[in-house]
N, C-alpha and C positions, 0 to 999 in steps of 0.2 A: 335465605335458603329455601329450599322448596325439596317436595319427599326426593326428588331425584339426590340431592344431595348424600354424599357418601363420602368416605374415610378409610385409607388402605392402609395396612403394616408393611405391606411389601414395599410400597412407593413412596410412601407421606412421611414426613417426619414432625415428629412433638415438640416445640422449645418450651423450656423452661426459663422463666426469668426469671430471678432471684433464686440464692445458691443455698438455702435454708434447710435445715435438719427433715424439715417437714416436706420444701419440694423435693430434696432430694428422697425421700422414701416415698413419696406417689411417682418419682422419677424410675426409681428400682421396683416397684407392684407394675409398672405397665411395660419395664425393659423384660421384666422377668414371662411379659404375655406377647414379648416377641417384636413389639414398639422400637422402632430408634429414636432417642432421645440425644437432644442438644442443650447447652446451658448458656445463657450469657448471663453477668453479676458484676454487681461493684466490687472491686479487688477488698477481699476480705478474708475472716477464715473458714465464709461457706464455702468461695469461690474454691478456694486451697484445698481444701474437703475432697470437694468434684473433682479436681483436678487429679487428687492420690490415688482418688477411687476409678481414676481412667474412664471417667467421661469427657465425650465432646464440648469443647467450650469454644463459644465462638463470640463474634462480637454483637450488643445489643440489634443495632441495622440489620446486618445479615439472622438474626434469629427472627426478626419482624416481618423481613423479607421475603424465609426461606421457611418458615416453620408452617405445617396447614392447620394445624393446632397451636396454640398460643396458650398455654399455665401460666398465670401470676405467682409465683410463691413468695411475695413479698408484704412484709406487714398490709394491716386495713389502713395503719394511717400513713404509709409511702404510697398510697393507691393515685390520689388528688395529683402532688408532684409527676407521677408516673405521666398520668393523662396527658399534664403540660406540658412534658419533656420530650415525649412521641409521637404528641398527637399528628402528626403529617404523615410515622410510617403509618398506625394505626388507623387513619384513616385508608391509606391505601393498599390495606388490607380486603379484601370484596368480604361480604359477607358468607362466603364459605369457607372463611377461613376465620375462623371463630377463636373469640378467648376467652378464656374463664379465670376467674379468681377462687385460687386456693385460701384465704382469706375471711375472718369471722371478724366484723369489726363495724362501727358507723364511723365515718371521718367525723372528728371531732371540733374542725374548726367549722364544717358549713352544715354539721347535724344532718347528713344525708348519707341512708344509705347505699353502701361503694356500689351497685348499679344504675343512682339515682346520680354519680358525679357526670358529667359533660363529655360522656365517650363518644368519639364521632362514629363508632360502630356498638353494638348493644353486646351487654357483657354479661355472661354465665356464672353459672358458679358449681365447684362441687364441695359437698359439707355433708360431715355428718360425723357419728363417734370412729376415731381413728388416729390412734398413737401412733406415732413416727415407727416406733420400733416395732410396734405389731405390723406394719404396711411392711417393711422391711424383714423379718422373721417369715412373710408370706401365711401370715392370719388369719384367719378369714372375717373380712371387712365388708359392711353394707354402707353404701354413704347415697349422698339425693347428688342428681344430677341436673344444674335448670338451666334452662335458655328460654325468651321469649316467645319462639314458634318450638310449641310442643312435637311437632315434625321432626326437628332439628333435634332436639332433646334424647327423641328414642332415639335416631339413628346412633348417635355421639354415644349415650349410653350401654348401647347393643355392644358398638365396636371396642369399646373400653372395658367393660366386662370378662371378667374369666375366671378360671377356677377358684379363687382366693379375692378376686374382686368382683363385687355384685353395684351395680348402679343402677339406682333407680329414677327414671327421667320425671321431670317437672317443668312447667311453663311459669310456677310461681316463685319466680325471681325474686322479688321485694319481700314475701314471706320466708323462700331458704334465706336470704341476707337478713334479715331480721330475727328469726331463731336462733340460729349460726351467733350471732353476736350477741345478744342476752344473755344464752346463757353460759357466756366467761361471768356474766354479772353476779349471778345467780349462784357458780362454781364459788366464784372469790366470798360470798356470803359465806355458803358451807361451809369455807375454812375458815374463818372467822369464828362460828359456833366448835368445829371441833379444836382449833387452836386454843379456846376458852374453856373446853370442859365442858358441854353445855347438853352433851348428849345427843347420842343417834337417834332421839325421840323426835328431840328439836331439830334437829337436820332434816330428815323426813318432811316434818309438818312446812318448814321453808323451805326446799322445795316445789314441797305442793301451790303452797300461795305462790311463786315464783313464777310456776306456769299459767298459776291466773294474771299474774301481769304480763305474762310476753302473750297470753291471749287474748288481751284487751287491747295491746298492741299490734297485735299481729291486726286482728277485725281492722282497726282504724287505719293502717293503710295496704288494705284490701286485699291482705291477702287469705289465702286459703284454710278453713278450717282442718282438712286431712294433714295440713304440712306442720303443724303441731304435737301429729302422732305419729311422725315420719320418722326415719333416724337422724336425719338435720334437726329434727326436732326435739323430742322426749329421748329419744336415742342418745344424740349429743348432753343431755343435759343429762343422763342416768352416768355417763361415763363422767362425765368431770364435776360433778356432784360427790361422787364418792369414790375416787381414786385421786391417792396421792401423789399420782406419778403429773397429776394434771399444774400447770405453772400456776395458774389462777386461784385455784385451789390450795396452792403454797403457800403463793403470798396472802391470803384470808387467814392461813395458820399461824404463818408469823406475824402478824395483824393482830388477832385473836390472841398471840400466848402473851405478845410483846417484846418479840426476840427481835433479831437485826431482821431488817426486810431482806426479799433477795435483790441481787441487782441490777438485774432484766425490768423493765415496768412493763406488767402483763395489759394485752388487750382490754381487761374487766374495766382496768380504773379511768383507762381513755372513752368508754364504751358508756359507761353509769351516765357521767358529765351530758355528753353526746345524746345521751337515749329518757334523759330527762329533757331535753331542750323537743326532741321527738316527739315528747307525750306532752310537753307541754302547747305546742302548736292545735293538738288536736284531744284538749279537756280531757285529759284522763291525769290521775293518780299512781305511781309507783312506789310504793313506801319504800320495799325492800333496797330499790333500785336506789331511791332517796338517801336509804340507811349506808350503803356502800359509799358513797360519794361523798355524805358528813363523816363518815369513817378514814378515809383515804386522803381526806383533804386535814383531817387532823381538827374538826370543827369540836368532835364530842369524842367520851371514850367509847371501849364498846360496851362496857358497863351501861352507861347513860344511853346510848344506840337500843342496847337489845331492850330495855324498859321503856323506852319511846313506844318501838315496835309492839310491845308485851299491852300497853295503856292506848292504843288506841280507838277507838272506836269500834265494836261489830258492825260488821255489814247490817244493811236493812234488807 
């Protein structure tokens, strides 16, 4: 795409694929700014959802086809399969007709982040703090907006923008996907600490170290320092750090207390596995990240966890 590049409401239309709580309310923040939206999903009961709610639903091809905007609203780790499944419309899609993934996640089985999978076209993303039901309630919501040519980014972001939705563009793709996805890791900690009783002292102070590991991550594969104090960034990770509405955050609590898990498996505990194998490619250290994944895997208690963490070493 090049600055000519542009995006109309009157004429263009958004697909959405995947029928999710979550696309559907970045579906209903951009119908509400005037947008026609389309959905195609695997028969489920997002799809059923869409369909009561009387939106368009059409089939997967024709939304590949016909959509000038393309949403993922489908887990990080149905991202890989997606690729393989479409890859011929996707590829002949031209590059002004872009896609983004709504999606916080590293694929788990190839340790790559989702715009680092084999897209025959290079893929976006929007992320940042934003509950389903604030996007839908018309709340007012900041989130980061990236695609590879920063040209491309403002224009996208300009035209998606509106009273109640603020996007802010970025060309650091690999840094929003790398934020975006730590910190579920970072969230499912927190609740771990408040599930246990362990105090808003100690939530804080992890936290804080949380952001020095998705900072040490973030440097090592090149991205940006601003995008850490971005709303993808610090932003995202202030909201699902301390709100219990966050899923990641749940399952840490009941983790933490030792009650029944929920039955959804949150992004965090696919994400930890994944974003260790990440750091370990390129010499770095994640304790906290560490602590989640012997936690989740059932290796230690959190008893034994949070004393690991507590006896470690000080920095030099």
């Amino acid at each position: 795409m090049t600055q000519s590049f542009s995006i109309n409401k009157d004429s263009d239309l958004i697909g959405v694929y995947g029928a999710g709580a979550y696309g559907r309310a970045v579906a209903h923040a951009l119908a509400a700014q005037g947008w026609r939206i389309a959905f195609a999903a695997r028969p489920g009961p997002g799809l059923q959802a869409a369909e009561r709610a009387g939106w368009t639903v059409t089939s997967t091809e024709q939304l590949l086809a016909g959509s000038r905007l393309l949403l993922l609203g489908i887990p990080a780790q149905a991202h890989a399969s997606f690729v393989d499944q479409h890859r011929a419309d996707l590829a002949a899609r031209s590059r002004e007709h872009p896609v983004l993934s709504l999606a916080k996640g590293i694929d788990r089985h190839q340790g790559l982040l989702l715009p680092e999978l084999p897209w025959p076209r290079p893929l976006g993303l929007i992320s940042g703090p934003s509950f389903a039901a604030d996007l839908v309630a018309g709340k007012p919501t900041a989130l980061n907006l990236a695609y590879p040519e920063l040209a491309s980014a403002r224009i996208l972001a300009a035209a998606l923008s509106g009273p109640r939705l603020r996007l802010y563009a970025s060309d650091d793709v690999a840094g929003i996907a790398l934020v975006g996805a730590m910190k579920n890791v970072i969230a499912l900690a927190c609740g771990v600490l408040d599930g246990a009783q362990l105090g808003e002292s100690a939530r804080s102070a992890l936290m804080a170290r949380g952001m020095s590991e998705i900072s040490r991550l973030l440097q090592a594969v090149g991205g940006q320092n601003e995008t850490l104090i971005s709303p993808a960034g610090v932003g995202d990770l202030a909201l699902t750090c301390g709100s219990t509405k966050s899923r990641n955050f749940q399952f840490g609590q009941a983790l933490g207390a030792g009650t029944e898990l929920p039955d959804s498996l949150v992004e965090g505990v696919a994400t930890a596995s994944a974003a260790l194998a990440l750091a370990e490619r390129h010499g770095i250290e994640l304790p906290i990240t560490q602590a989640v994944d012997t936690l989740v895997q059932g290796k230690r208690s959190v008893a034994e966890t949070i004393s690991d963490l507590m006896r470690r070493p000080l920095p030099r």
